[in-house]
C-alpha positions as CSV (number, residue, x, y, z in Angstrom):
1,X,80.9,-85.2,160.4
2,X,83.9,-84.9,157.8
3,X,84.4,-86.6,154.3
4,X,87.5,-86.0,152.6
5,X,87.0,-83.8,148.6
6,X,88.2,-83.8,145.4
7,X,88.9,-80.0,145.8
8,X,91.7,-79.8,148.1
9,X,90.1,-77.2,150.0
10,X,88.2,-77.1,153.0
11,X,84.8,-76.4,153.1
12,X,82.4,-76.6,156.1
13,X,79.5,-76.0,157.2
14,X,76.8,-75.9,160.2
15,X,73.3,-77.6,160.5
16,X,70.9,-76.7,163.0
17,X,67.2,-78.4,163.2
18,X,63.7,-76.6,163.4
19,X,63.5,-79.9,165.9
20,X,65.8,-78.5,168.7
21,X,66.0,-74.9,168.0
22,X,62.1,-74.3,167.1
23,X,62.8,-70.6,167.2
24,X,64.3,-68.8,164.2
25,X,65.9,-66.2,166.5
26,X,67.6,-69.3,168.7
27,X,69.1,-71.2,165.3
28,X,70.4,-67.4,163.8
29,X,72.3,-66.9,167.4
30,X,73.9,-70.8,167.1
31,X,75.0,-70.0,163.2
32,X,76.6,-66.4,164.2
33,X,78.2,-68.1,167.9
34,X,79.6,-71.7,165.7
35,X,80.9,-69.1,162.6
36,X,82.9,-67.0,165.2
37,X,84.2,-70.2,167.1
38,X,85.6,-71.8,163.7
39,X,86.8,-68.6,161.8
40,X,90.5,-68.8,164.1
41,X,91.0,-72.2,163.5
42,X,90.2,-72.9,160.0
43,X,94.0,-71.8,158.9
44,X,94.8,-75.1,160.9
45,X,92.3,-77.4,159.3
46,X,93.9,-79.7,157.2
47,X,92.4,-79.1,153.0
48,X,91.0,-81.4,151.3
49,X,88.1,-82.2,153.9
50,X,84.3,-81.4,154.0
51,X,83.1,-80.7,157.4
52,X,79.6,-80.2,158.9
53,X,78.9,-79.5,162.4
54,X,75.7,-80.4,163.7
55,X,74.4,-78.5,166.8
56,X,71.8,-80.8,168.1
57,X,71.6,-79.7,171.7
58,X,70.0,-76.5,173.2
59,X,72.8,-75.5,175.5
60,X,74.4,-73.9,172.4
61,X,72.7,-70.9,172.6
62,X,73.6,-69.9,175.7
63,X,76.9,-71.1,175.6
64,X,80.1,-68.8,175.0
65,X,82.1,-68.8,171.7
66,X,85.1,-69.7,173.5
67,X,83.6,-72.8,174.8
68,X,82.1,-74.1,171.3
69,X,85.8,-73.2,169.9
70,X,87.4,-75.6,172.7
71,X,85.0,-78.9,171.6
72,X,85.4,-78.1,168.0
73,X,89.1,-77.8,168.8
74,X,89.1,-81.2,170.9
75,X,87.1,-82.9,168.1
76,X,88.9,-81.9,165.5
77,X,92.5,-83.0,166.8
78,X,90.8,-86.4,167.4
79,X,90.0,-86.7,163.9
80,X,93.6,-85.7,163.0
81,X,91.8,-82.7,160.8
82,X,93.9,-80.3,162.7
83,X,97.3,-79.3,161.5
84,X,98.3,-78.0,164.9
């Protein structure tokens, strides 16, 4: 989800439930995987935007970096939040 600010930077942030990742250990491995997929694309993030990803499914934490970096990547250039 994304909401342009008043700041005209970007700010952004990641949600992950107690309801799909029960497990403290499982939401602590989906923060440090979604942090390292957004830190090389947030020089192309347009400012002026808040933006909260919200990692509802399980797959997350097995899944690779790279691959959460692609569907933020395809998600954000549909939202025209990309300045690539």
């Amino acid at each position: 989800q994304y909401a342009p600010n008043t700041t005209q930077r970007l700010r952004w942030g990641g949600a992950r439930t107690t309801k799909h990742y029960p497990r403290a250990v499982d939401r602590n491995r989906v923060k440090r995987r979604l942090r390292e997929a957004v830190r090389p694309l947030l020089p192309s993030f347009h400012p002026g935007y808040d933006i909260v990803f919200l990692a509802t499914n399980t797959g997350e934490t097995r899944c690779s970096v790279e691959v959460i970096r692609r569907d933020i990547e395809h998600l954000a250039r549909r939202a025209l939040l990309l300045s690539l």
